[in-house]
N, CA, C and O atoms as a DFTB+ gen file, in Angstrom:
476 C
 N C O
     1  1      31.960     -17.170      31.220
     2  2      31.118     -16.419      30.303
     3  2      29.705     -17.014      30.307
     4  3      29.447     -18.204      30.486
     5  1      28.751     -15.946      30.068
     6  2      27.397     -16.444      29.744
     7  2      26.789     -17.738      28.954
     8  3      25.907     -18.544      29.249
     9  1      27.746     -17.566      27.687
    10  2      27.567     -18.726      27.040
    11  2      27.630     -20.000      27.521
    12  3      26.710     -20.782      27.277
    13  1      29.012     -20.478      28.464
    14  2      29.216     -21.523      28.864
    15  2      28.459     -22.024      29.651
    16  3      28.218     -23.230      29.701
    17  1      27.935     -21.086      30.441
    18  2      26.783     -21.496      31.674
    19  2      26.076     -21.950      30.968
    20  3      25.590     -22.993      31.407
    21  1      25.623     -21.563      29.661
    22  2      24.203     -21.935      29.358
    23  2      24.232     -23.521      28.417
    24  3      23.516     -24.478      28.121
    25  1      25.535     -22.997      28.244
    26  2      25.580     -24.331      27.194
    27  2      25.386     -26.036      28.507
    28  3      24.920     -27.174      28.441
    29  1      26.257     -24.949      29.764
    30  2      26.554     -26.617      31.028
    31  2      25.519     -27.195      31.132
    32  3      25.456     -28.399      31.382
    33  1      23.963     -26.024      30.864
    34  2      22.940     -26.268      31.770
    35  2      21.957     -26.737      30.310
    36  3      20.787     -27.100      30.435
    37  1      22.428     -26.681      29.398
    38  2      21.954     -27.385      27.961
    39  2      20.974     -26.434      27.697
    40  3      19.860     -26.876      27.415
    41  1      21.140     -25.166      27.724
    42  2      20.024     -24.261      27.203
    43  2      20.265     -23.915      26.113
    44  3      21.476     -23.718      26.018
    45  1      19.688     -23.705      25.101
    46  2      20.120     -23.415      23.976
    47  2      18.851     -21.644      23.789
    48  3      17.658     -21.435      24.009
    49  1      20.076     -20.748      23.260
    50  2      19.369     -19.532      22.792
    51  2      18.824     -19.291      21.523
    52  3      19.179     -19.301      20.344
    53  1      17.760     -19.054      22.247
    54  2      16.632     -18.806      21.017
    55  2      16.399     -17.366      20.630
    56  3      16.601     -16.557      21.536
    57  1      16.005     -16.878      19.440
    58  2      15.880     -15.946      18.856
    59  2      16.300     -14.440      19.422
    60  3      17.228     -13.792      18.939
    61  1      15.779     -14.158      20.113
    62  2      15.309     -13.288      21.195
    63  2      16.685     -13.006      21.965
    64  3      17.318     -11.959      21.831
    65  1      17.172     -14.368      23.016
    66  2      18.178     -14.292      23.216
    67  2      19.375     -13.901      22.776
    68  3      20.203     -13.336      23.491
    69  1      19.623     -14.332      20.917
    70  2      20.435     -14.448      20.455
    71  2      20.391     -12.357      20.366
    72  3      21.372     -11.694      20.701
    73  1      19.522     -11.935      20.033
    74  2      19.890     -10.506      19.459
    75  2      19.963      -9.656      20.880
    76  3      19.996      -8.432      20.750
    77  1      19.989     -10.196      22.228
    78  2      20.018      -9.586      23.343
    79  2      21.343      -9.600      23.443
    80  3      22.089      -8.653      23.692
    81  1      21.682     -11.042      23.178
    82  2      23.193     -10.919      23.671
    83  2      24.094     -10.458      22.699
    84  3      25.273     -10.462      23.054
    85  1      23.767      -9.934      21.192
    86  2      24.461      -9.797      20.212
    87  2      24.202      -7.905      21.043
    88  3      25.201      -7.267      21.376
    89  1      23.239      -7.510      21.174
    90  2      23.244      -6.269      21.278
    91  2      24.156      -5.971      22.468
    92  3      25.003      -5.083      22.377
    93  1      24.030      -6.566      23.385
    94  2      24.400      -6.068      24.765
    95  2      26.292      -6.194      24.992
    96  3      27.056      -5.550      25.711
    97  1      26.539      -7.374      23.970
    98  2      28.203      -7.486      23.637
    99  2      28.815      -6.003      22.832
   100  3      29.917      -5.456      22.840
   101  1      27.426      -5.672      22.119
   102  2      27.912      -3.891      21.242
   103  2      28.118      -3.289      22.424
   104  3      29.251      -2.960      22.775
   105  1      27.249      -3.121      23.023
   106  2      27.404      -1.649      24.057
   107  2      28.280      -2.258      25.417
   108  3      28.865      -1.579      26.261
   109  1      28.190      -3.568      25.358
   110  2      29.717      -3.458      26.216
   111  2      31.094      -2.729      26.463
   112  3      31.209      -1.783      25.683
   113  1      31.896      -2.838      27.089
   114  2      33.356      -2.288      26.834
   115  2      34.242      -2.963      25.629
   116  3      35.222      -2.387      25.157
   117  1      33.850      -4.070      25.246
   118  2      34.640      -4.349      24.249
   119  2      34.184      -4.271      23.002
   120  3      34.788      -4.739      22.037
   121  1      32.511      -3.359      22.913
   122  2      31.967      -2.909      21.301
   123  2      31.980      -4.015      20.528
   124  3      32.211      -5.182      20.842
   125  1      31.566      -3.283      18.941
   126  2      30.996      -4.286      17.825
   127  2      32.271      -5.514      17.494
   128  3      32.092      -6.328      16.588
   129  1      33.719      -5.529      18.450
   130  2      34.606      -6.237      18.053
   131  2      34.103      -8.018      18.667
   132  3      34.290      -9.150      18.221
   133  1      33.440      -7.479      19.829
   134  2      32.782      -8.659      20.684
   135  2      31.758      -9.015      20.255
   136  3      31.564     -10.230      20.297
   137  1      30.631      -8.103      19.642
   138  2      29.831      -8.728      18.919
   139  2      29.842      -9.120      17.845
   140  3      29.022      -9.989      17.547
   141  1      30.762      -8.636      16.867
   142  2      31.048      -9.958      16.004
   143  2      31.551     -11.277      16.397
   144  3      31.154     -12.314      15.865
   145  1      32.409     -11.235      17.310
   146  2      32.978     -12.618      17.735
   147  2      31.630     -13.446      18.039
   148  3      31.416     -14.560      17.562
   149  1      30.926     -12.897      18.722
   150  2      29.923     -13.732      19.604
   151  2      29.094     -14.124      18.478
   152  3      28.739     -15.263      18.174
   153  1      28.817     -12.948      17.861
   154  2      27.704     -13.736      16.111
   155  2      28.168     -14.913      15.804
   156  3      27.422     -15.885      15.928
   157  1      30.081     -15.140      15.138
   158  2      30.236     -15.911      14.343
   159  2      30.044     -17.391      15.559
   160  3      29.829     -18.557      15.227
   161  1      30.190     -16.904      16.846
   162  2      30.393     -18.308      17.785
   163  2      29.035     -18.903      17.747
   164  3      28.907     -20.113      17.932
   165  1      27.864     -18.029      17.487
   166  2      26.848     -18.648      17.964
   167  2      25.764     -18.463      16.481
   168  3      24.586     -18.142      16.638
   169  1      26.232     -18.662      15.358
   170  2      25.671     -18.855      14.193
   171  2      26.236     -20.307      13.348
   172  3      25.601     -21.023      12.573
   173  1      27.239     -20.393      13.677
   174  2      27.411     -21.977      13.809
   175  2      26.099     -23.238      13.464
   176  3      25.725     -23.808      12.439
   177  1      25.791     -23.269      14.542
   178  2      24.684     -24.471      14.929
   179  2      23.473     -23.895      14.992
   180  3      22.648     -24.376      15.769
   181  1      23.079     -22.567      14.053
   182  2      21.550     -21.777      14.270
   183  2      20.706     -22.566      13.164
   184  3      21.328     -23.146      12.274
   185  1      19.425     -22.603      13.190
   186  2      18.408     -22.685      12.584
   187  2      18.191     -21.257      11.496
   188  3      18.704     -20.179      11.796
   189  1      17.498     -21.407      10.421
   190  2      17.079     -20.046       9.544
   191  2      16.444     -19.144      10.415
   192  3      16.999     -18.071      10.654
   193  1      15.427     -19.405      10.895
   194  2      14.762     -18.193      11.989
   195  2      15.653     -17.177      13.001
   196  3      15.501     -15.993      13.299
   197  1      16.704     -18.241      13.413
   198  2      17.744     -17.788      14.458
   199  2      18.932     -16.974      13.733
   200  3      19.508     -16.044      14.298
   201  1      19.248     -17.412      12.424
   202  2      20.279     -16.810      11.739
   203  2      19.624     -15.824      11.483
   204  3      19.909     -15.087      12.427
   205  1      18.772     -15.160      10.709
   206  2      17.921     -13.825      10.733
   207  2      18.032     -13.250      11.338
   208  3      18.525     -12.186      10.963
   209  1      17.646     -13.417      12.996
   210  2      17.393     -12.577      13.786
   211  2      18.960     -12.312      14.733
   212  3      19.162     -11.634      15.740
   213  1      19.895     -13.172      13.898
   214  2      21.189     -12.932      14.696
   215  2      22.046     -11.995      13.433
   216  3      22.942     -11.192      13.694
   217  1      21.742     -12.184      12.588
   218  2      22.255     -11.321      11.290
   219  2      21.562      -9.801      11.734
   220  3      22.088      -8.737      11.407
   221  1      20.728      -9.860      12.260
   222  2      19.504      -8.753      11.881
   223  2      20.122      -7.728      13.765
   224  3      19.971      -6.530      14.002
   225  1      20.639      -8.587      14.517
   226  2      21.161      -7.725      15.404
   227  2      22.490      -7.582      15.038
   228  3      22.999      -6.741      15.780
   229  1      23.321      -8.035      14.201
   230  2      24.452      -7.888      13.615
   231  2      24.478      -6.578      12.902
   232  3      25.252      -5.654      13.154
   233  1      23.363      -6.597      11.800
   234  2      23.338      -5.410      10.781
   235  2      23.745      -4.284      11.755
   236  3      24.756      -3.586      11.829
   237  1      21.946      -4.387      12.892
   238  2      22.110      -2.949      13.592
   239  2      23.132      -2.618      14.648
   240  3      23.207      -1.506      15.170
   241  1      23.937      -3.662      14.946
   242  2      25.360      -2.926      15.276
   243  2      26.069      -2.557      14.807
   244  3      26.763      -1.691      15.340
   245  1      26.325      -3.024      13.460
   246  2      27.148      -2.003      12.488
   247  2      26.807      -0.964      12.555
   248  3      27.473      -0.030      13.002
   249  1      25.196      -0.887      11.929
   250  2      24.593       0.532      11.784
   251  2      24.487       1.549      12.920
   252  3      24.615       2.719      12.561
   253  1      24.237       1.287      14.473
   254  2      24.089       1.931      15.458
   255  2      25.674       2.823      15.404
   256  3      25.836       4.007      15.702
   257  1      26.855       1.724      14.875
   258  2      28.206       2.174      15.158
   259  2      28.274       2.999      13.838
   260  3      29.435       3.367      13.660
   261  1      27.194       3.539      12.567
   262  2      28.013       4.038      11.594
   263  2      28.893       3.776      10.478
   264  3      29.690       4.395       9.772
   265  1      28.269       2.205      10.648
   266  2      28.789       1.776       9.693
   267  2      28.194       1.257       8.573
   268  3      28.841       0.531       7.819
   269  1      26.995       1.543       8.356
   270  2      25.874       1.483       7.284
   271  2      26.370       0.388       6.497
   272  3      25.848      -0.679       6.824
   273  1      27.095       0.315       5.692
   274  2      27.468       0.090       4.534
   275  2      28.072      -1.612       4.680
   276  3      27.945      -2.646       4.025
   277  1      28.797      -1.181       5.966
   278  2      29.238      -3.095       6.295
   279  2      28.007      -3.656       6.956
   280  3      28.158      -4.823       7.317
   281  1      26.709      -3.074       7.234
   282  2      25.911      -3.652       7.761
   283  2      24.963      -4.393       6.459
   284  3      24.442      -5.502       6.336
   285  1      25.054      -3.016       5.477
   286  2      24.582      -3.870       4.386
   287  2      25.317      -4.892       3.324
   288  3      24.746      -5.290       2.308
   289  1      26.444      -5.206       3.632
   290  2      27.296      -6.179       2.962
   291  2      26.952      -7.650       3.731
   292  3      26.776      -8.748       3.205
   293  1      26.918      -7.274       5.180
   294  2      26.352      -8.280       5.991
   295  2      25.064      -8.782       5.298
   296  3      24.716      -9.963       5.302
   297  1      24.240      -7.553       4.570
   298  2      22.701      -8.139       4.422
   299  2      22.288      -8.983       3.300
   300  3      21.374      -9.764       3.035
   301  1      23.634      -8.369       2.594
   302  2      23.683      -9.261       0.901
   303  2      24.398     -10.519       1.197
   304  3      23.856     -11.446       0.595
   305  1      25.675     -10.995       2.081
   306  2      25.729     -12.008       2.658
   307  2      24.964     -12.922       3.098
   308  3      25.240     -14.119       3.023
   309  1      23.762     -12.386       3.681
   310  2      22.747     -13.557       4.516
   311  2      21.508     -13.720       2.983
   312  3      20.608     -14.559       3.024
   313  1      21.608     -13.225       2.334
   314  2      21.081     -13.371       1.004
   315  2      21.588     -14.563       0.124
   316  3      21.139     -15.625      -0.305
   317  1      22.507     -13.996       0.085
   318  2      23.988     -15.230      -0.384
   319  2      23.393     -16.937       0.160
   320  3      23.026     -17.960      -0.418
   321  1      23.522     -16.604       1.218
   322  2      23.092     -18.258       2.088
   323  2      22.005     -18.646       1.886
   324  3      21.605     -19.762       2.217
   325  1      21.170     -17.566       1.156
   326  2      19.544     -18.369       0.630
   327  2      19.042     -18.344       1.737
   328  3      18.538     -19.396       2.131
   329  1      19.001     -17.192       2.591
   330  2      17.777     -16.543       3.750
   331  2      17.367     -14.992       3.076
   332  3      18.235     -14.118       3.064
   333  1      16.445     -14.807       2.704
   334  2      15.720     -13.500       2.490
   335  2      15.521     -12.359       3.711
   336  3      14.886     -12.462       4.760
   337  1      16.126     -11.488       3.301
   338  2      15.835     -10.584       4.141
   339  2      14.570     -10.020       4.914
   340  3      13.612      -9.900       4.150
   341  1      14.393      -9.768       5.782
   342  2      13.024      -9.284       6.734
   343  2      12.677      -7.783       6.807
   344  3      13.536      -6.934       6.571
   345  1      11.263      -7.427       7.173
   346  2      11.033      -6.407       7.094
   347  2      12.085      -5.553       8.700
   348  3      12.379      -4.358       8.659
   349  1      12.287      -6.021       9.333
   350  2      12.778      -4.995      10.211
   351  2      14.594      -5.267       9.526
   352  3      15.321      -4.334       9.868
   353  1      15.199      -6.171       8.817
   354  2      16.131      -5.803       8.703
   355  2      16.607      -4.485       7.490
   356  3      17.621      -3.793       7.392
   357  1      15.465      -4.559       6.771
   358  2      14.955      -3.628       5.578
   359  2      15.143      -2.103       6.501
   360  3      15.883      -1.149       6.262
   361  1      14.101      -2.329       7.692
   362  2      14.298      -0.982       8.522
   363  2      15.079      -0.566       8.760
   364  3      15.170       0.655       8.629
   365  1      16.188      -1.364       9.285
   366  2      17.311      -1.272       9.884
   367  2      18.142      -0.185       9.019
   368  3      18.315       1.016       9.225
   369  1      18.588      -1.012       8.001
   370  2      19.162      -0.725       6.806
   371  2      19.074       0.487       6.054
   372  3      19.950       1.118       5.462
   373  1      17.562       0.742       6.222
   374  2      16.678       2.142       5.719
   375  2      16.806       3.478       6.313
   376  3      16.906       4.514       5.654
   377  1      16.793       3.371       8.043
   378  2      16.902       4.084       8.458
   379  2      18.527       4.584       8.711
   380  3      18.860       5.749       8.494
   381  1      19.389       3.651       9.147
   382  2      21.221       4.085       8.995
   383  2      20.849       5.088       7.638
   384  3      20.597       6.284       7.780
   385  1      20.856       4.493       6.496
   386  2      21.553       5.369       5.385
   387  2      20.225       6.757       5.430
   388  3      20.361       7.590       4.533
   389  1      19.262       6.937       6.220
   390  2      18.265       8.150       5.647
   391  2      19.357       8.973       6.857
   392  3      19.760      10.128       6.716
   393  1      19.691       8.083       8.013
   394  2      20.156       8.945       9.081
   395  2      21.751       9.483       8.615
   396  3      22.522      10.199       9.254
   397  1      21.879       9.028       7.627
   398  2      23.242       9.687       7.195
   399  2      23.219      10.164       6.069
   400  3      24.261      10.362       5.444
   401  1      21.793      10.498       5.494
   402  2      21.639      11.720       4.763
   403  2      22.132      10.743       3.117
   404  3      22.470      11.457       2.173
   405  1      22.136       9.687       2.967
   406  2      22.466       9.007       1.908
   407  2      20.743       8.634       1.173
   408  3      20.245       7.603       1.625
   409  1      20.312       9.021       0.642
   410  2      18.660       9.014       0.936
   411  2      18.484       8.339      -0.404
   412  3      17.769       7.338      -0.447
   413  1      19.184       8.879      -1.730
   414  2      18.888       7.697      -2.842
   415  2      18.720       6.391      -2.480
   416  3      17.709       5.708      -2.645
   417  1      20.378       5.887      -1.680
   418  2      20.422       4.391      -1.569
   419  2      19.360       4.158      -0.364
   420  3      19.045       2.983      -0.176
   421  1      18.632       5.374       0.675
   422  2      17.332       4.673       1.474
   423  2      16.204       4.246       0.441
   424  3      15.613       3.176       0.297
   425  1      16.118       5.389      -0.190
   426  2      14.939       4.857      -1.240
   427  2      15.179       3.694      -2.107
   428  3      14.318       2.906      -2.499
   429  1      16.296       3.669      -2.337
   430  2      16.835       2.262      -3.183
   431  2      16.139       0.758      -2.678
   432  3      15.311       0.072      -3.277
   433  1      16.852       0.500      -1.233
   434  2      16.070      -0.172      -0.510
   435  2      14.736      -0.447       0.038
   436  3      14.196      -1.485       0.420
   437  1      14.258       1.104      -0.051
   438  2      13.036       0.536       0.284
   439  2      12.734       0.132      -0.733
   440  3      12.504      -1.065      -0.560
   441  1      12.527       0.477      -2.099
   442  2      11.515      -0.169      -3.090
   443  2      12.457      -1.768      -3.846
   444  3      12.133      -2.470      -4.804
   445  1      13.552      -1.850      -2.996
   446  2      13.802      -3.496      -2.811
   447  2      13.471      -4.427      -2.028
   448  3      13.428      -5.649      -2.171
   449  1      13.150      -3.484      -0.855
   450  2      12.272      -4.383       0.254
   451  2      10.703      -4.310      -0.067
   452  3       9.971      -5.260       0.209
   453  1      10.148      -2.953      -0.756
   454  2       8.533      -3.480      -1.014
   455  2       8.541      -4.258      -1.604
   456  3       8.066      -5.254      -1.060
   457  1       9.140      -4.516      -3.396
   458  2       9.189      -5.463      -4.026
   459  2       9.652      -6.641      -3.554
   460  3       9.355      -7.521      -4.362
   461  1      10.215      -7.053      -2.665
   462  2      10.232      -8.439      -2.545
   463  2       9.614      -8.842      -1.009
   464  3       9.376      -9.995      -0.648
   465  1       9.450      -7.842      -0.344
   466  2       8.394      -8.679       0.777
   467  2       6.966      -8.185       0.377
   468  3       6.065      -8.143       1.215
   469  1       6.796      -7.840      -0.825
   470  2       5.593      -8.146      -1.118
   471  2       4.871      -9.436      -2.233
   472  3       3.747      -9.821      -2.554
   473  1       6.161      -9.737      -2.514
   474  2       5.919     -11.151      -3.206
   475  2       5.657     -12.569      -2.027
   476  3       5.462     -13.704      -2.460
């Protein structure tokens, strides 16, 4: 596996990486079941910046798969751990539920994400 190579060769994935390979495990053959595995393997030993942006490709595989709702349980989770949510995970989040016609709880969010990424 990818991981192991990288770990032999002491590379460690950074940000970027982390939501490439979180995305690319979704649209694999083995779907969001592999990318959860791979989140929880490689959130372990992350930094705050890295957990964000590995939560934040987490959300939008839920959401890409339709699952809005566990993406935002995911989002109140990474809240939980005392990381604040980001403006693209706000997007994320915003756009699943407008795209499924749930539009109170989009507006809900957004004016939880103006109010607090504008503080």
């Amino acid at each position: 596996m990818l991981l192991k190579q990288l770990d032999r060769k002491g590379v460690k994935p950074d940000p970027v990486m982390l939501s490439l390979l979180i995305t690319a495990a979704r649209k694999g053959k083995y779907g969001l079941k592999c990318a959860w595995n791979l989140f929880r393997l490689l959130t372990k030993t992350l930094d705050e910046t890295s957990s964000i942006v590995a939560f934040g490709a987490l959300i939008k595989a839920f959401c890409d798969e339709g699952l809005h709702k566990e993406g935002l349980l995911l989002a109140v989770e990474l809240e939980k751990s005392g990381i604040p949510l980001n403006a693209v995970i706000y997007n994320t989040l915003i756009d699943a539920y407008g795209k499924s016609e749930e539009l109170e709880e989009a507006e809900g969010l957004f004016s939880d994400g103006d109010q607090r990424l504008a503080s």
